[in-house]
C-alpha positions in Angstrom: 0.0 0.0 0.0 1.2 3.4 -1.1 0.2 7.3 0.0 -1.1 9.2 -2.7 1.1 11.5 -4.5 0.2 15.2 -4.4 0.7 16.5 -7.8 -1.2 20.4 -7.3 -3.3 21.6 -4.9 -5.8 24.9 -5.6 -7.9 26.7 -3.1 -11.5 26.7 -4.0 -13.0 28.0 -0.8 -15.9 29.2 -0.7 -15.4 31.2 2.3 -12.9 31.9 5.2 -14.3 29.9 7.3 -14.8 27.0 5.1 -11.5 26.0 3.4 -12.0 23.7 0.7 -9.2 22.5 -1.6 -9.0 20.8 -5.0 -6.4 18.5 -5.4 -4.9 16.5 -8.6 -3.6 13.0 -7.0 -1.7 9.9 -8.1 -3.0 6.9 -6.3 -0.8 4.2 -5.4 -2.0 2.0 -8.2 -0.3 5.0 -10.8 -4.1 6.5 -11.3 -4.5 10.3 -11.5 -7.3 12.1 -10.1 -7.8 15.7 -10.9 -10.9 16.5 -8.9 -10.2 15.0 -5.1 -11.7 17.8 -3.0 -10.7 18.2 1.0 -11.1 20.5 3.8 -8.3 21.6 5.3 -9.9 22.9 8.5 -7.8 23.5 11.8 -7.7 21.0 14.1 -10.2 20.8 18.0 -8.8 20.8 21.1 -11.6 19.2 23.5 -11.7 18.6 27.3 -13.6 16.1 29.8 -13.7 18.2 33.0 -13.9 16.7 36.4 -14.9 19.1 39.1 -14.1 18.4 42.4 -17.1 17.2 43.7 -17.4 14.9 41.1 -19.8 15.8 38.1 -18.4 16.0 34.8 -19.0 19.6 33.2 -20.8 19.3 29.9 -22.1 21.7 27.2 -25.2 22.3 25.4 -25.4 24.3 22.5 -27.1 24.7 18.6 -25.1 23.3 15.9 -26.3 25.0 12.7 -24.8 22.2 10.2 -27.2 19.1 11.4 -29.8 21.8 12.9 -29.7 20.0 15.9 -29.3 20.7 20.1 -26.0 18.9 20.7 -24.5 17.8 24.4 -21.3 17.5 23.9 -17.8 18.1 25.8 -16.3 21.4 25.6 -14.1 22.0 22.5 -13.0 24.5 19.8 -10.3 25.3 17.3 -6.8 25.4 18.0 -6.2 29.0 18.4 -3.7 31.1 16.1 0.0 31.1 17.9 -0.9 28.5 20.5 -0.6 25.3 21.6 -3.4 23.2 21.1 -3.1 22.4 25.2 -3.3 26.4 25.3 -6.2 26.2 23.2 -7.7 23.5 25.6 -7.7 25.6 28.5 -8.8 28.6 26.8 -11.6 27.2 25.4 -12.8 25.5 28.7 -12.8 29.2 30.2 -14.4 30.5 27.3 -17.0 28.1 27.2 -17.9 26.9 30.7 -16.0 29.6 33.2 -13.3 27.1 34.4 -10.2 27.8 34.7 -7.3 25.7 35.0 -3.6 25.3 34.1 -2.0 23.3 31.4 -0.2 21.3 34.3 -3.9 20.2 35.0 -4.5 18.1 31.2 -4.5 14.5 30.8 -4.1 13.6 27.4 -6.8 11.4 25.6 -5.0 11.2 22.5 -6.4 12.0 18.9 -9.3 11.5 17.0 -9.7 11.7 13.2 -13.3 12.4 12.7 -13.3 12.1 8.4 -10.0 11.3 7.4 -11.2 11.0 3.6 -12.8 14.2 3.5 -11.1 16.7 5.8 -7.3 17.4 7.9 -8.7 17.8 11.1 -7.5 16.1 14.6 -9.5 16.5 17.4 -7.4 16.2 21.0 -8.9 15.1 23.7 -8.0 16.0 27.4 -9.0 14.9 30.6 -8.6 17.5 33.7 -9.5 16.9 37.6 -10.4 18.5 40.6 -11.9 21.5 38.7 -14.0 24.5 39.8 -16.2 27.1 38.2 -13.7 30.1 39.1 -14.0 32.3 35.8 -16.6 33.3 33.7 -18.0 32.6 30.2 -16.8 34.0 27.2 -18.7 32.8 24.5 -18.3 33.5 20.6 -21.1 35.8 19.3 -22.6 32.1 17.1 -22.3 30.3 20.4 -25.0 30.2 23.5 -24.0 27.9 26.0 -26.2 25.8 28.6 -23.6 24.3 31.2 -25.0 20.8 32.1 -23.3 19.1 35.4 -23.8 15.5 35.4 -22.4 12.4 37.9 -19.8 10.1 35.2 -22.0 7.2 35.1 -25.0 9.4 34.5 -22.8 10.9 31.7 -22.1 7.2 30.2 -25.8 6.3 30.8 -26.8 9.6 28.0 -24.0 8.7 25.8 -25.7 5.2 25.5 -29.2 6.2 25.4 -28.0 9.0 22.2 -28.3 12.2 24.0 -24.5 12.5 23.7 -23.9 11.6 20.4 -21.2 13.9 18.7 -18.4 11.5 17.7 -15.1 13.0 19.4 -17.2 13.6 22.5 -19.0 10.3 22.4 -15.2 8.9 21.7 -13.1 10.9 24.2 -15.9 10.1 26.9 -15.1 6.6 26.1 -11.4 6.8 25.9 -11.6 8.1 29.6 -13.9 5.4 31.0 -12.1 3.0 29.7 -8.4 4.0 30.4 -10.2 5.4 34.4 -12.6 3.5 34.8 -12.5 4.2 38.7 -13.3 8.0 37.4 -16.9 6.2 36.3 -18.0 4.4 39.2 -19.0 6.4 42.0 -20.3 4.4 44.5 -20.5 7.8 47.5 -20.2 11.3 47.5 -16.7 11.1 48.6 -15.1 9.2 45.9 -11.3 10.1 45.9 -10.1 11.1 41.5 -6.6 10.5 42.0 -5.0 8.4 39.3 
């Protein structure tokens, strides 16, 4: 199996904030495409908060795209100049009024949502202990519900589809999986250290 050879690429987009780019390709069979289109959008840096008395911090909010009410984890774009653990934190203030240090993320790892179609990487981060000590800052498209939630009620909506966005519905997973103790509360005074 070979990578596809990039023989030109030509910005079509229709828009700043929708980069699209046609592309002439040579497959790894020696075929030549001259009409693969793909997005090159900027990749998400998304968090899974854990305050400290042990609900996970969630987001509700419109997504134009699908027309739908999403409840998802909160994420955005990498940020121009930063890091995309700079962008984590920053968004997380921005979004739900938490703020924490980068000392504070637990990597997730990455998350390819359309590798076909578009370059984007989501990064998922995990952070503890967390308390609602900022304030909101939301983009002018974005209004924000803040939804607290115990972890196993947070699995128990991811399986019944009210979480549904695939890197949330993935990160969430990720965590439960790799910390699981983080997901079963049996009391109020469950300990989060790792």
């Amino acid at each position: 199996m070979k990578k596809w050879k990039i023989i030109n690429t030509k910005d079509v987009s229709p828009s700043k904030w929708f980069p699209v780019s046609q592309q002439t390709v040579k497959l790894g069979n020696g075929t030549i495409l001259d009409d693969y289109f793909i997005s090159p959008l900027g990749n998400v840096a998304m968090i899974l908060p854990f305050t400290k008395d042990n609900y996970i911090v969630l987001v509700k909010q419109y997504k134009h795209a699908i027309a739908k009410i999403m409840i998802e984890l909160p994420a955005g774009y990498q940020q121009k100049g930063k890091t995309i653990k700079q962008s984590a934190i920053n968004e997380l203030e921005e979004e739900t009024g938490i703020k924490t240090k980068i000392s504070n993320l637990i990597p997730l790892g990455k998350i390819a949502n359309n590798p076909t179609k578009t370059t984007q990487i989501s990064y998922g981060f995990m952070a503890k202990n967390l308390e609602f000590n900022s304030q909101q800052n939301t983009d002018t498209t974005e209004e924000i519900e803040i939804i607290k939630a115990r972890p196993q009620q947070v699995i128990d909506m991811l399986m019944k589809g009210e979480i549904w966005g695939a890197d949330s519905v993935a990160f969430i997973l990720k965590a439960y999986y790799q910390y699981p103790k983080l997901f079963n509360i049996k009391n109020e005074q469950a300990n989060f250290r790792i």
